[in-house]
N, C-alpha and C positions, 0 to 999 in steps of 0.2 A: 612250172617256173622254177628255175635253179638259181639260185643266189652264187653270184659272184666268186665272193670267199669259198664257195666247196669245192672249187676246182685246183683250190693249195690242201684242202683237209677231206677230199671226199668221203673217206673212212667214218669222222665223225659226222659227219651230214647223214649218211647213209643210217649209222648208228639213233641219232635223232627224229627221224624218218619211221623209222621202225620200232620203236618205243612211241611215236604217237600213232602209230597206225596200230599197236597192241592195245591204246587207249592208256598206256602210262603217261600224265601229262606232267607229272610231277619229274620224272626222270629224263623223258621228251626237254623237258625247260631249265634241267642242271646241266646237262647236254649241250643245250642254248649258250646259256650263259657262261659256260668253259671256252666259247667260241667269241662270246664279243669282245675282246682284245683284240683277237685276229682281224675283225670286220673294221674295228675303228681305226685301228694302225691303217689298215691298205685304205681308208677313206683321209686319214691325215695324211697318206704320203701322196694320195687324187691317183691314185689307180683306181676304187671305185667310188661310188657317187655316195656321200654322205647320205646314206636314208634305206630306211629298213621298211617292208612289208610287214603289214599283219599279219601272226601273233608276235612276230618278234618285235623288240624293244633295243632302242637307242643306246649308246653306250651313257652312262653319267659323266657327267661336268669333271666329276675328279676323276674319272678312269682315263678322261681326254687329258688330261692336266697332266697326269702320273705318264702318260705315252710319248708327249714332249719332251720333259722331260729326260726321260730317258733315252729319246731319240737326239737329244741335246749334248749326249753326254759322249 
């Protein structure tokens, strides 16, 4: 299954992919989380669907805030 968002960053998807497939989860998940900006922005602007598959996680309430925000401006 490919998420959404890799098809604007495949690079880093690919890169994430292969740090968990090495069994680094620790770097696999810094990996992650340099990418959910990306995810939450394209779900505020409804190109994709607000919601994440497991292991990944949700953007937080102030990341969502900080993205209007900014998209406001």
């Amino acid at each position: 299954m490919l998420a959404a968002s890799a098809h604007l960053r495949p690079g880093d998807f690919v890169a994430m992919y292969g740090e968990l497939a090495a069994g680094r989860l620790s770097s696999a998940r810094e990996r992650f989380h340099a990418l959910v900006p990306l995810i939450a922005a394209l779900a505020q602007l409804g190109l994709i669907r607000d919601e994440v598959r497991a292991p990944m996680t949700p953007a937080s309430a102030a990341l969502r805030e900080r993205l209007t925000s900014l998209a406001l401006q």
